[in-house]
N, C-alpha and C positions, 0 to 999 in steps of 0.2 A: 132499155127504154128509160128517158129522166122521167123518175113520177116525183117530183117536188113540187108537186101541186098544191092548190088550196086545202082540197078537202083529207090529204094525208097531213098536211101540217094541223089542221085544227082537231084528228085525232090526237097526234101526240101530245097537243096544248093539254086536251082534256085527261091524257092520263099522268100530267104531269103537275095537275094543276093546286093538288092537294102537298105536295113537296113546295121547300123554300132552296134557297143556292147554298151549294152544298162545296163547305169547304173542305175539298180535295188539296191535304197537301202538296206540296213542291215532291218531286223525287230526289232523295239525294244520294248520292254514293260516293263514297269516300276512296281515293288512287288508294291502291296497295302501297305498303312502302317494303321495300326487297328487304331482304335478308341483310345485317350490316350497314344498313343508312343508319345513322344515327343524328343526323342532325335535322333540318326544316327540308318540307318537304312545300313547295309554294307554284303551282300552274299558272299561268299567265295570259293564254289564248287558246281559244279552241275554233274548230272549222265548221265547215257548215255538215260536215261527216262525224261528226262528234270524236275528231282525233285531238287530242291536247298535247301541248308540249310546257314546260317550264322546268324549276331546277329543282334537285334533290340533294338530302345529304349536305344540306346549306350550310357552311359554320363562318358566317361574317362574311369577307371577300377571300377568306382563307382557301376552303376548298368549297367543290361544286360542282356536281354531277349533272348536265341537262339531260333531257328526257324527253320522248313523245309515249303517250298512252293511246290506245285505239281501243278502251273500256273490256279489251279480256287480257291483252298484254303488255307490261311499263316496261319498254326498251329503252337501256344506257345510251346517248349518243357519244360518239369519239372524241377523246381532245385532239385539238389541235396539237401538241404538244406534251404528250402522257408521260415525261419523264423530264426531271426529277419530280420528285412528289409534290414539289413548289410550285409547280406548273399547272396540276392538275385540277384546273379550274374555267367551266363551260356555263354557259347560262344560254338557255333556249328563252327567246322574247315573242317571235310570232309564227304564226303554220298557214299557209295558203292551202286554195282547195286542192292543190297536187299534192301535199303533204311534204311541202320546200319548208325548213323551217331556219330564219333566221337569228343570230343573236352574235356573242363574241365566245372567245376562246383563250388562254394566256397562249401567249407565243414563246419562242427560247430565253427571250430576254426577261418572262414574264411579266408586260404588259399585255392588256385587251387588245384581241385582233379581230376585227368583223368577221363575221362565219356565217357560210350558207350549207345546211343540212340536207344532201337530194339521196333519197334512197340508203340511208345510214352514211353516205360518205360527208366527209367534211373536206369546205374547200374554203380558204381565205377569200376575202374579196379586198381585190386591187388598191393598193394605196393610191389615192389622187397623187397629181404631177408635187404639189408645194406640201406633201406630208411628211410631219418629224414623226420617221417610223420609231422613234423611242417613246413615242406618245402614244393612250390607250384609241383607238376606235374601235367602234361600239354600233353595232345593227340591232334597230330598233322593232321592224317592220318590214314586211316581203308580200305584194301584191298576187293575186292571179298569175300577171305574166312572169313574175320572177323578180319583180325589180322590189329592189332594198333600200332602205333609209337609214341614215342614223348620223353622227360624227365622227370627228376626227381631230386631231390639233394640226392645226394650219400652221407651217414657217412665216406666210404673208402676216398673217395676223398674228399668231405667235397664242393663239389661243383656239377653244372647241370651234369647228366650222361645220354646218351641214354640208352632206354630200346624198347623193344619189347615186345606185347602179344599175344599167341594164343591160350589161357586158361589158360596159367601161363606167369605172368611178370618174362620176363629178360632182367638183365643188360648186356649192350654192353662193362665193364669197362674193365674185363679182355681183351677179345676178340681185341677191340679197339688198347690195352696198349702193345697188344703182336705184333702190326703193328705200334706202336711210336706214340700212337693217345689217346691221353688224361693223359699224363702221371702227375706225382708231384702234383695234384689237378685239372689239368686243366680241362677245360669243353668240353661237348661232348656233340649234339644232333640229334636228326632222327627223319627226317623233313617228306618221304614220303613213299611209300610201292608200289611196283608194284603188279601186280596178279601174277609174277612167284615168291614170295616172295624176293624177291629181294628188301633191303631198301638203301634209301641215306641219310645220313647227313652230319655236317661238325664239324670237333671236334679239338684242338688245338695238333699243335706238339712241339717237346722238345723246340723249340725255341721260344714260346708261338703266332705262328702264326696259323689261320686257313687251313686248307684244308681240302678238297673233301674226304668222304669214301662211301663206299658201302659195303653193306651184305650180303650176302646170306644166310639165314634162314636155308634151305633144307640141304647144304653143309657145312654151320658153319664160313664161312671163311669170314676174312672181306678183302679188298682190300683199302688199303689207296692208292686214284687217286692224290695226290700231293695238287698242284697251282698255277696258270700258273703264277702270278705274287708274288712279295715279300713284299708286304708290306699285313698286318693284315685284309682283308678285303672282305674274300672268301667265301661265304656261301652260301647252294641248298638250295632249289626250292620246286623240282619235278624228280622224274623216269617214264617214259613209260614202256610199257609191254615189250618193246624192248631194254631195259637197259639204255637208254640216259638220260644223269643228265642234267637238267638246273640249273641255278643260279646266284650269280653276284659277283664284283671283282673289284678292281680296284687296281692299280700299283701304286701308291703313295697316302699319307695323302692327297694332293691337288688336284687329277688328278679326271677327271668325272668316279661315276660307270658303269660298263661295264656289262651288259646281258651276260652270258657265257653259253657255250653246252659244255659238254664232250660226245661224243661219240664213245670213243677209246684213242681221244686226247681231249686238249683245244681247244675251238676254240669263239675269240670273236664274237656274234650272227651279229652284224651290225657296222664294224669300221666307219661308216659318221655319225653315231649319236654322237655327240659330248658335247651332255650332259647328266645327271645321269639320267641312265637306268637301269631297273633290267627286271629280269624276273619272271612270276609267276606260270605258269600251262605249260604242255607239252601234246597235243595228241600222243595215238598212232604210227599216222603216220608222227609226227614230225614236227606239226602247234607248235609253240611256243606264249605263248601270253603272254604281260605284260606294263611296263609303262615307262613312260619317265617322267621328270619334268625340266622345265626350270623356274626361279622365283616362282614358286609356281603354274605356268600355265601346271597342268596335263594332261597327255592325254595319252591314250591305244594304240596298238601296235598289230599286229600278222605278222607272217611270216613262212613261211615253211621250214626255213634250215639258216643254215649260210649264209653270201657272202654280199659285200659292195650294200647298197642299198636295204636288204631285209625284213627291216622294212616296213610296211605299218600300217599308221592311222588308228583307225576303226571311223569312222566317225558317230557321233552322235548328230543331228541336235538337238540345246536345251539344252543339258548337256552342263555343265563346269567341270573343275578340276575333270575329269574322271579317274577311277581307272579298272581293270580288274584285276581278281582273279583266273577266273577259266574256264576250258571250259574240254566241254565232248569228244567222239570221234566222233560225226556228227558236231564240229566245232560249236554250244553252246554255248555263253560267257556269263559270269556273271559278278558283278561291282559294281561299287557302283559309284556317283557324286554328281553335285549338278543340280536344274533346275531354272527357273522362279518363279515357286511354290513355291520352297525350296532353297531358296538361301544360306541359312543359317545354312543347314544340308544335311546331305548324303542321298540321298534316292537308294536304290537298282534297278537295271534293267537288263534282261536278252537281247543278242541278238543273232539271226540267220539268217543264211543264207536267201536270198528268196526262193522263190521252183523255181525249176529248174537249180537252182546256184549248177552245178556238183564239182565244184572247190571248193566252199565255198569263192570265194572274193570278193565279192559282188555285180559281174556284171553277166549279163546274157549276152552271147556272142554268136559265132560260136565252141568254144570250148566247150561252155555247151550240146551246139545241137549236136555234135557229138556223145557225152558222152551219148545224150538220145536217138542215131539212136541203139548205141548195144544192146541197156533196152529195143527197140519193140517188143513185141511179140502179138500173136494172142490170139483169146477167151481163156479162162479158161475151160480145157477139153477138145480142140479141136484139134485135128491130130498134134503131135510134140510140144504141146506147152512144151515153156521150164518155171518155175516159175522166175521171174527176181531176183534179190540181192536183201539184203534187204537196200541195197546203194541205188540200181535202186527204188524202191519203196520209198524209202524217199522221196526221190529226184524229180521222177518227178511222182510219182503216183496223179493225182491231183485229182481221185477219191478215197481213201483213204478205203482200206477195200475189195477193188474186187481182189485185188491179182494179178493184170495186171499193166502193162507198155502199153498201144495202141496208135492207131490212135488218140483217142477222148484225149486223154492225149496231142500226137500231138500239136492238133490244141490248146488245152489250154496254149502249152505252146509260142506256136507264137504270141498268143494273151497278154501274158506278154511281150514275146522280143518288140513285138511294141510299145505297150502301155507305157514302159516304159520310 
């Protein structure tokens, strides 16, 4: 039975009423690093299952171990090419929800070869018809269905071209060229891929400046989005499912980079941040995350939308020179920094929300408790029940499995708001 009624919610107001919002750290945990890594350890994306994948054992573009972690085991992915030791270099960039992960691999010659990761196997993907295979291609991004993004160096053009795969590689040259977008050699690439197939990258126009494009796979059609500013320095990010491009930009050789959305139009993410900002991942529902740098003094970032003051820190007791790469759609972050341990190298860590944190910003509040008065419902099986969201069960199910939102959930969760 749902009892998220009046007079259940104005009990909990009143036994809540004497507490203020209660700041519930971030969770953070830190990837293991194996036995014998000795170099950077850096994540890049993580899924909406909380698996991650990026590279380990980093030393430059020297060598490079990609990885997927599924938070109780860091599995090695295979090289493309594991011998000679020159060779022995993989980078994981993105994980879909089957756990496809895409990125590159050095090949025999020792350049970059797009790679697609299914079930530990590794499998090149296709060079387009006009590709100089002594040239690096590089997968950026892998959707739901499997389809990949990234570059290539084109013979036509003689320079990086976007391409596309979803069982046959294609080039974005023509397509691009017929919207004013990579024309007389210039470069072009496709950075991400939504699930309505829908890609973004950012590719030079006649005037050898960058701007914003999008794809549409399904319909053919590319859409060159412009740039909000005019000087050379325009480059995405990330698409949501909802077609919004992140990225960054800046308005003069001199002037600080700027985090940017297009979601229709330009729009700068946070005009008071007043030093080089970019952005890295976009939820969904339009949580934006990414970093900031002043002197070399790094630190992460998320926010829910444009407008002055809508950056917020993600606070991480212990790191230094923090980086954030990626976040899933239950708000998820992944990252890379440095700690006490590792001063001296990047070590990887994932964070989230606490439980009960409806919002995802790291406080447990009265707006959280509201959020868990519409997710009560009665026994499982019993007269009306209704089954909760699987929001509401994330979030505050703190029995984990029963398939309820209750009472007993309740109380565990006032027992955080206090405690904290």
């Amino acid at each position: 039975m749902v009892v998220g009624g009046g007079r259940l919610r104005a009990v909990w107001a009143v036994a809540l009423m004497w507490t203020s919002a209660a700041d519930a750290a971030w969770i953070v945990t830190e990837i293991p690093t194996p036995a014998g890594w000795t170099g950077d350890t850096e994540p890049f994306a993580i899924n909406d299952d909380g698996v991650v994948c990026g590279i380990g054992d980093y030393v430059s573009e020297v060598s490079s171990i990609a990885f997927c972690y599924d938070g109780t085991t860091l599995t090695e992915l295979p090289y493309l090419h594991p011998s000679p030791a020159t060779y022995a270099f993989a980078w994981a960039s993105a994980i879909n929800s089957s756990g496809q992960i895409a990125g590159r691999s050095h090949g025999a010659r020792g350049v970059d070869r797009a790679v697609i990761w299914d079930g530990g196997v590794i499998t090149p993907i296709p060079y387009p018809a006009d590709a100089n295979t002594n040239g690096d291609m590089r997968a950026y991004s892998i959707n739901d269905a499997g389809v990949a993004v990234g570059y290539y160096i084109s013979t036509t053009t003689g320079a990086p071209a976007a391409f596309y795969y979803d069982g046959a590689t294609h080039s974005l040259v023509s397509v691009l060229q017929a919207v004013g977008l990579g024309l007389n050699g210039l470069q072009s690439y496709a950075d991400d891929v939504n699930n309505s197939g829908v890609l973004c990258g950012d590719a030079r126009d006649g005037s050898g400046e960058y701007n914003f494009y999008t794809y549409d796979i399904v319909a053919g059609t590319a859409t060159n989005l412009g740039r909000p500013f005019q000087f050379d320095g325009c480059h995405t990010a990330a698409i949501n499912d909802a077609g919004h491009v992140i990225g960054r930009g800046r308005s003069t050789f001199t002037s600080p980079i700027h985090a940017l959305l297009h979601d229709g139009a330009f729009q700068v993410l946070d005009d008071t941040v007043l030093v080089a900002q970019w952005s890295s991942d976009i939820a969904n529902d339009g949580r934006v995350v990414g970093n900031a740098d002043i002197s070399e003094n790094r630190w992460s970032w998320y926010t829910d939308g444009p407008g002055s003051g809508s950056m917020k820190p993600v606070d991480l007791p212990g790191w230094t020179r923090v980086s954030v790469s990626g976040i899933n759609n239950w708000h998820a972050m992944v990252g890379y920094g440095r700690t006490t341990a590792s001063p001296n190298y990047d070590r990887g860590y994932i964070v989230t929300p606490p439980p009960g944190d409806a919002d995802h910003d790291g406080d447990l509040d009265l707006a959280d408790f509201a959020e868990l008065a519409g997710c009560v419902s009665g026994p499982v099986g019993g007269a009306g029940f209704v089954t909760p969201s699987e929001a509401c069960l994330r979030t505050f199910d703190f029995t984990p499995g029963d398939g309820d939102v209750d009472l007993a959930d309740v109380g565990r969760f006032q027992e955080s708001f206090e405690g904290s």
